[in-house]
N, CA, C and O atoms as a GROMACS GRO file, in nm:
protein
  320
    1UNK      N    1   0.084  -0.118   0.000
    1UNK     CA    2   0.000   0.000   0.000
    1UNK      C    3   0.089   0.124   0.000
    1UNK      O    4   0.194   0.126   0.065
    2UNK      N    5   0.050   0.219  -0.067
    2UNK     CA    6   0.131   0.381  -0.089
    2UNK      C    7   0.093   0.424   0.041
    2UNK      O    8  -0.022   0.401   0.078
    3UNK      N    9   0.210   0.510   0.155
    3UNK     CA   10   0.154   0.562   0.207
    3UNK      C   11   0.191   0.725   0.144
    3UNK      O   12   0.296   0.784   0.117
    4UNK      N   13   0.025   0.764   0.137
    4UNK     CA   14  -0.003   0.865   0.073
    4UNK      C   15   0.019   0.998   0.198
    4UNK      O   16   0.020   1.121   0.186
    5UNK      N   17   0.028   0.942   0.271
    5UNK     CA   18   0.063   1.095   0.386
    5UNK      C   19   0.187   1.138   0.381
    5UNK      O   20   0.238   1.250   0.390
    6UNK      N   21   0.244   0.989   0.358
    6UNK     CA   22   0.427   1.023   0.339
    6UNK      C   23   0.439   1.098   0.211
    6UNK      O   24   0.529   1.180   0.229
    7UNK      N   25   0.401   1.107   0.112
    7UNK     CA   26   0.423   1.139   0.019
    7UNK      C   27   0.353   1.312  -0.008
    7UNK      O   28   0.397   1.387  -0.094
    8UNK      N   29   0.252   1.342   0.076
    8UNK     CA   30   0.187   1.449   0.053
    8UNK      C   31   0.212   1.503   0.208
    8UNK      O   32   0.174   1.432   0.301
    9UNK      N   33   0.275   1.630   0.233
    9UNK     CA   34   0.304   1.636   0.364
    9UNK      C   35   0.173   1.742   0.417
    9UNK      O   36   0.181   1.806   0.522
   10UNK      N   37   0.069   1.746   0.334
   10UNK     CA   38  -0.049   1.860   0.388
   10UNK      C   39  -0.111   1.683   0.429
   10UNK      O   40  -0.108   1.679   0.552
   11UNK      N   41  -0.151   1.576   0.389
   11UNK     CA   42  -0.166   1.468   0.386
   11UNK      C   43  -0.224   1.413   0.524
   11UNK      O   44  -0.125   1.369   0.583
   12UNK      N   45  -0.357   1.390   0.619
   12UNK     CA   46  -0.326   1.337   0.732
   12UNK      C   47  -0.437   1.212   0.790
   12UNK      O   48  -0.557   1.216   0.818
   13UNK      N   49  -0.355   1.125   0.794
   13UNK     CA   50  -0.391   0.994   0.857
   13UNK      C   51  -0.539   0.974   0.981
   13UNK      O   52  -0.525   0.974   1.103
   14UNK      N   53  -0.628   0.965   0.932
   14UNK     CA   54  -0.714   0.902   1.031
   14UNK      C   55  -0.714   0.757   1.087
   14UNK      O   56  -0.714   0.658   1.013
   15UNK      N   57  -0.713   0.752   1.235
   15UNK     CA   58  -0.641   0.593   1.284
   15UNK      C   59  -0.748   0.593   1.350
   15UNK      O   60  -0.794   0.703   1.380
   16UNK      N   61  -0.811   0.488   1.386
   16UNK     CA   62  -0.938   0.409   1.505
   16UNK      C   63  -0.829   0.416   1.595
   16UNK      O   64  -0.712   0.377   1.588
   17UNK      N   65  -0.915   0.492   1.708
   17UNK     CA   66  -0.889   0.501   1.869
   17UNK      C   67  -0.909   0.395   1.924
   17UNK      O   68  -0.851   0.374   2.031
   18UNK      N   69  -1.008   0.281   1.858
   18UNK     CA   70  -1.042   0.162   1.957
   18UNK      C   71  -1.078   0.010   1.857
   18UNK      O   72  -1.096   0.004   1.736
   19UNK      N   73  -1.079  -0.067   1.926
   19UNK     CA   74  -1.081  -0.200   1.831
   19UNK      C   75  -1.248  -0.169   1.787
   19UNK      O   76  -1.328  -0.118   1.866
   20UNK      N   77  -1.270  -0.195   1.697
   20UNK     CA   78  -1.431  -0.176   1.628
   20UNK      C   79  -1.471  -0.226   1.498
   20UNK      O   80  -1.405  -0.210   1.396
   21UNK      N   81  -1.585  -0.290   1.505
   21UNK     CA   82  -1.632  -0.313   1.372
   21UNK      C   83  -1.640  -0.189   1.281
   21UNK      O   84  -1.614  -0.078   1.329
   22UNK      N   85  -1.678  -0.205   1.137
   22UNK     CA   86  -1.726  -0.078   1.044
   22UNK      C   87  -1.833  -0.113   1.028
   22UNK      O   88  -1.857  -0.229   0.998
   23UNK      N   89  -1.927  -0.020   1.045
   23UNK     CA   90  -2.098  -0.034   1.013
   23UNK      C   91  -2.083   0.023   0.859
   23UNK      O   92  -2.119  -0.039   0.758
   24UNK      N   93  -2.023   0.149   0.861
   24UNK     CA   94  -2.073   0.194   0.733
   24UNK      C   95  -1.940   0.266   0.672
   24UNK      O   96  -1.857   0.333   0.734
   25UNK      N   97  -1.941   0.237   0.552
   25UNK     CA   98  -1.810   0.392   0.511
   25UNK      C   99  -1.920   0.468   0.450
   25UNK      O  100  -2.002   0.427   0.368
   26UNK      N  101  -1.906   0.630   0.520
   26UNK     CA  102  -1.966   0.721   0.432
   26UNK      C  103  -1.927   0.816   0.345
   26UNK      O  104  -2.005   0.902   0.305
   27UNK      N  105  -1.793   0.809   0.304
   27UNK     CA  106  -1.694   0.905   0.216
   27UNK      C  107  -1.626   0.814   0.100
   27UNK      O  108  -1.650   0.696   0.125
   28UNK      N  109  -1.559   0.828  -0.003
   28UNK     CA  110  -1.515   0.785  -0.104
   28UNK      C  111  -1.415   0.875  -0.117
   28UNK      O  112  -1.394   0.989  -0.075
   29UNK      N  113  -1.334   0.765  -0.212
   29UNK     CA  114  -1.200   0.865  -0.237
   29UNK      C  115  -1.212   0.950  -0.378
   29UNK      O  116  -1.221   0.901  -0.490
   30UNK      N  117  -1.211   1.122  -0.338
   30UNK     CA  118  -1.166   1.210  -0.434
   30UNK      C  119  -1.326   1.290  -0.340
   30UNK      O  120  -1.374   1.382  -0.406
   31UNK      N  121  -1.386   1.267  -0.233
   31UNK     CA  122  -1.466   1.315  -0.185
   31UNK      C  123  -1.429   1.460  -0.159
   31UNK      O  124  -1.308   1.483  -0.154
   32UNK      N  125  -1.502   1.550  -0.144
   32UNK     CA  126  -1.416   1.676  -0.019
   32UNK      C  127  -1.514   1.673   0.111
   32UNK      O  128  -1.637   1.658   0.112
   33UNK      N  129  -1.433   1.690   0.209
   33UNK     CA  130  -1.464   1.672   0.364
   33UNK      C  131  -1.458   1.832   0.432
   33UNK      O  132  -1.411   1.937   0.391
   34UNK      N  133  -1.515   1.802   0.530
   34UNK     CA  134  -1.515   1.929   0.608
   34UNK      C  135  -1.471   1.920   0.732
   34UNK      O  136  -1.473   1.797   0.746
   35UNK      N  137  -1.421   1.976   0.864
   35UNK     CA  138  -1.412   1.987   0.998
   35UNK      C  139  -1.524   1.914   1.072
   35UNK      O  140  -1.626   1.983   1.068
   36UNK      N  141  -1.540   1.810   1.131
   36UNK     CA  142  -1.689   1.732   1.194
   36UNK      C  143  -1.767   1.676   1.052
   36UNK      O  144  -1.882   1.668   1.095
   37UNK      N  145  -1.773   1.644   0.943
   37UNK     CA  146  -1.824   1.542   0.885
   37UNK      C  147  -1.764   1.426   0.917
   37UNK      O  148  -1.646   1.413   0.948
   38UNK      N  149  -1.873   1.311   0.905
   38UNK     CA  150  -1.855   1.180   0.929
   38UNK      C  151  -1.811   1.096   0.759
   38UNK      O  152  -1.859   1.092   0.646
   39UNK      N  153  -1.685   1.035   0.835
   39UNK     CA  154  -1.565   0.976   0.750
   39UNK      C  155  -1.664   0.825   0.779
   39UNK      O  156  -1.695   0.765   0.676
   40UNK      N  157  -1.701   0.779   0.879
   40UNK     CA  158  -1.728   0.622   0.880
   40UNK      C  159  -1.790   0.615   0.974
   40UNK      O  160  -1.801   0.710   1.051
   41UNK      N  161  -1.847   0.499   0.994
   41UNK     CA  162  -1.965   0.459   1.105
   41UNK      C  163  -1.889   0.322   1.169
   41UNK      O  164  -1.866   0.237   1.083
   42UNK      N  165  -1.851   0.291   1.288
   42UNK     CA  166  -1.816   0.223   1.403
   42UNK      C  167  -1.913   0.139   1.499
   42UNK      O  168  -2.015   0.199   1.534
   43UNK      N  169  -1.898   0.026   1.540
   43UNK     CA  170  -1.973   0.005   1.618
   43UNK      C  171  -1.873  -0.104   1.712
   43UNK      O  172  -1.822  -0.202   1.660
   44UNK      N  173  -1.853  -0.064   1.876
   44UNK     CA  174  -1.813  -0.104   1.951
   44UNK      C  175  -1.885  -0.115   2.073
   44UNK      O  176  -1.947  -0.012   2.100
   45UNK      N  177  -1.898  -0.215   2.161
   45UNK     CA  178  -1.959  -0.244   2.258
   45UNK      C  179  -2.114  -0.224   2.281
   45UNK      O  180  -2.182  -0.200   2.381
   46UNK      N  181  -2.137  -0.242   2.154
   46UNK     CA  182  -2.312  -0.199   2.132
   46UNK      C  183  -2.297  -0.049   2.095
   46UNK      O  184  -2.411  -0.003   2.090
   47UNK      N  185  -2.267  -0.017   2.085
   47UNK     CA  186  -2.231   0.141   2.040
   47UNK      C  187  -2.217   0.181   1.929
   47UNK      O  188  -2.138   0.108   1.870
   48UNK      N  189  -2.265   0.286   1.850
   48UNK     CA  190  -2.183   0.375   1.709
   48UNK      C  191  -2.138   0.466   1.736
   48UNK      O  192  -2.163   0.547   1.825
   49UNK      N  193  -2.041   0.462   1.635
   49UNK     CA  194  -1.920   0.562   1.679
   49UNK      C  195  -1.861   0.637   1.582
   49UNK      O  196  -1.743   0.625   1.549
   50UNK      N  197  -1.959   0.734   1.522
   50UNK     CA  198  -1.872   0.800   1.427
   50UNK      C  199  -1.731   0.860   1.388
   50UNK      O  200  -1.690   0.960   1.448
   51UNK      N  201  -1.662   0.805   1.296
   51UNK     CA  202  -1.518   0.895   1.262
   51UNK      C  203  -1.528   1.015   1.212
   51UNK      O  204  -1.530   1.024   1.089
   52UNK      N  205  -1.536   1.151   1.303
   52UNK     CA  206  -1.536   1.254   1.190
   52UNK      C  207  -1.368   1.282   1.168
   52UNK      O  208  -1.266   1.251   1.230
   53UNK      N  209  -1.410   1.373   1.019
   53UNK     CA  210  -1.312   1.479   0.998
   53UNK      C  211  -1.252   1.552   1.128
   53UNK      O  212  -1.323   1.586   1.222
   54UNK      N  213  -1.124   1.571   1.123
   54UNK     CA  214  -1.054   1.703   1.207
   54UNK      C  215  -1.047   1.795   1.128
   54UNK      O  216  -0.983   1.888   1.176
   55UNK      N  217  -1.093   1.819   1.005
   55UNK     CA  218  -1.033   1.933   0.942
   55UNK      C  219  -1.052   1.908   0.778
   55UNK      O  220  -1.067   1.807   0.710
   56UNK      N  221  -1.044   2.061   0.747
   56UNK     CA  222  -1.148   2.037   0.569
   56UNK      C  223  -1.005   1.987   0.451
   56UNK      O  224  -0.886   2.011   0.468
   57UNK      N  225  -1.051   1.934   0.368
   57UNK     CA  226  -0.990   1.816   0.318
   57UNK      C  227  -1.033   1.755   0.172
   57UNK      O  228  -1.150   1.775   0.140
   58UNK      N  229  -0.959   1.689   0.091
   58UNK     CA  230  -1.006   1.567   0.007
   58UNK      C  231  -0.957   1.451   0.069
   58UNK      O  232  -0.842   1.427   0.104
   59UNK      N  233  -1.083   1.367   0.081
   59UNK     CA  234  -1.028   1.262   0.115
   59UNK      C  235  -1.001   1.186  -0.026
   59UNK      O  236  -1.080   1.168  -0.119
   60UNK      N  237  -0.828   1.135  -0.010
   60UNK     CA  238  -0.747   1.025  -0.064
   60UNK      C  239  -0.717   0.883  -0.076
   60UNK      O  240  -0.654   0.840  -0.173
   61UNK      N  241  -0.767   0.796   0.033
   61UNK     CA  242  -0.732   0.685   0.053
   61UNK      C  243  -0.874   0.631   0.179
   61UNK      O  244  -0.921   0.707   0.264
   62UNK      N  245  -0.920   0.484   0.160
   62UNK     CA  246  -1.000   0.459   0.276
   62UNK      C  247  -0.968   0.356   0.219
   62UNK      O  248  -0.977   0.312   0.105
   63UNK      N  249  -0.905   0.301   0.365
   63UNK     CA  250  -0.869   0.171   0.417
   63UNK      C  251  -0.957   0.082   0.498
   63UNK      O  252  -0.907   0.023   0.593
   64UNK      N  253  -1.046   0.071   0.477
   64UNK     CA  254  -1.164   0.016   0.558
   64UNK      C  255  -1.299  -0.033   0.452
   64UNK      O  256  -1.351   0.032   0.362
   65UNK      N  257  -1.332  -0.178   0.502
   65UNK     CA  258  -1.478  -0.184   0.410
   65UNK      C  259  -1.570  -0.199   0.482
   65UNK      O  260  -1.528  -0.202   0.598
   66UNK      N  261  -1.683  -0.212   0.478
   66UNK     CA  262  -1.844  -0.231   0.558
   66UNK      C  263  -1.805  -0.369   0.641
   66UNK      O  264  -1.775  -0.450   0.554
   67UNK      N  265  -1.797  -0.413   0.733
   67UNK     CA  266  -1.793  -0.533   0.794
   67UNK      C  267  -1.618  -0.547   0.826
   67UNK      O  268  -1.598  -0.662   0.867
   68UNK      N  269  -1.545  -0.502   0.823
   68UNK     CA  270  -1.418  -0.511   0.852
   68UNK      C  271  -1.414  -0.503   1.009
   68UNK      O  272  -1.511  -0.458   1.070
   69UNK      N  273  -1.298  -0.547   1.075
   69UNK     CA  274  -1.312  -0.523   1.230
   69UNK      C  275  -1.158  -0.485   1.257
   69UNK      O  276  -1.063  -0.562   1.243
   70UNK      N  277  -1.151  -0.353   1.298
   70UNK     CA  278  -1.027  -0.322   1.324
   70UNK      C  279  -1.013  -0.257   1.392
   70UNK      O  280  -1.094  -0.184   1.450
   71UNK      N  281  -0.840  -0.275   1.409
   71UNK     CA  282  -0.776  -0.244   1.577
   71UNK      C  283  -0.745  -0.098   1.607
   71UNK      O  284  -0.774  -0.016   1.520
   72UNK      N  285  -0.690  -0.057   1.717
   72UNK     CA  286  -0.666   0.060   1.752
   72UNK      C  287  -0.540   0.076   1.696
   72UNK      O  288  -0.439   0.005   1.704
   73UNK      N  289  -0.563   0.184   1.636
   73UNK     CA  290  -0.448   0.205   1.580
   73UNK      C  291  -0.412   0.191   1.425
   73UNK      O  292  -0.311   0.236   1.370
   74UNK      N  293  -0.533   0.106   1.358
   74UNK     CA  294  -0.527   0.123   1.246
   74UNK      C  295  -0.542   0.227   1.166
   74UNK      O  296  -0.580   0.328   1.226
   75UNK      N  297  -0.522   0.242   1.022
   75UNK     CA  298  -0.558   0.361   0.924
   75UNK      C  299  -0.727   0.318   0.880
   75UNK      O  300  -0.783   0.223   0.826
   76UNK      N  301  -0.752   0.404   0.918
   76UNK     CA  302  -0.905   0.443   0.803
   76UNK      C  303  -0.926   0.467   0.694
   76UNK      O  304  -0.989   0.409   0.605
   77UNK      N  305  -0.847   0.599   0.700
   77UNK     CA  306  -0.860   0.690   0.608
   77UNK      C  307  -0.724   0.804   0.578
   77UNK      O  308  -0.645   0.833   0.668
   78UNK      N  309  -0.713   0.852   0.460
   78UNK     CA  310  -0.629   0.951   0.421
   78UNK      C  311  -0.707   1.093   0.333
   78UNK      O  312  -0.770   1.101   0.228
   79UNK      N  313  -0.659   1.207   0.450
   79UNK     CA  314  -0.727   1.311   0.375
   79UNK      C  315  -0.655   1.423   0.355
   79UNK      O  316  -0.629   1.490   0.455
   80UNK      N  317  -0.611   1.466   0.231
   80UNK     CA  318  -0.497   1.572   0.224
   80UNK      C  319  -0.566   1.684   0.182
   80UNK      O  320  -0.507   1.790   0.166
   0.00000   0.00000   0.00000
């Protein structure tokens, strides 16, 4: 896999804070994002857990599909 953050230094990595299923991806790559839009839908411990944006953006890269279950610390997403 390219990492596209390395390569684009405006470029920045969204990582899951916690181990979690993906309910939903709601962004695509070549999307544009904003500050608090929702990047993906989470569900941990009976819970949803939206990924927003930190900050306005194209998103570049999504590393995640509908039913995937991943750890803390993984990549989601790339939005430069």
């Amino acid at each position: 896999m390219i990492n596209i953050a390395a390569e684009d230094p405006m470029a920045e990595d969204v990582r899951a804070e916690m181990v979690a299923q993906v309910l939903d991806v709601v962004v695509h790559v070549g999307d544009a994002v904003h500050e608090g839009d929702t990047l993906v839908l989470l569900e941990s411990m009976k819970m949803e857990i939206p990924v927003l944006s930190e900050f306005d953006g194209t998103v570049s890269a999504v590393n995640v599909t509908k039913g995937d279950v991943i750890q803390q610390g993984d990549l989601i997403a790339v939005i430069s």
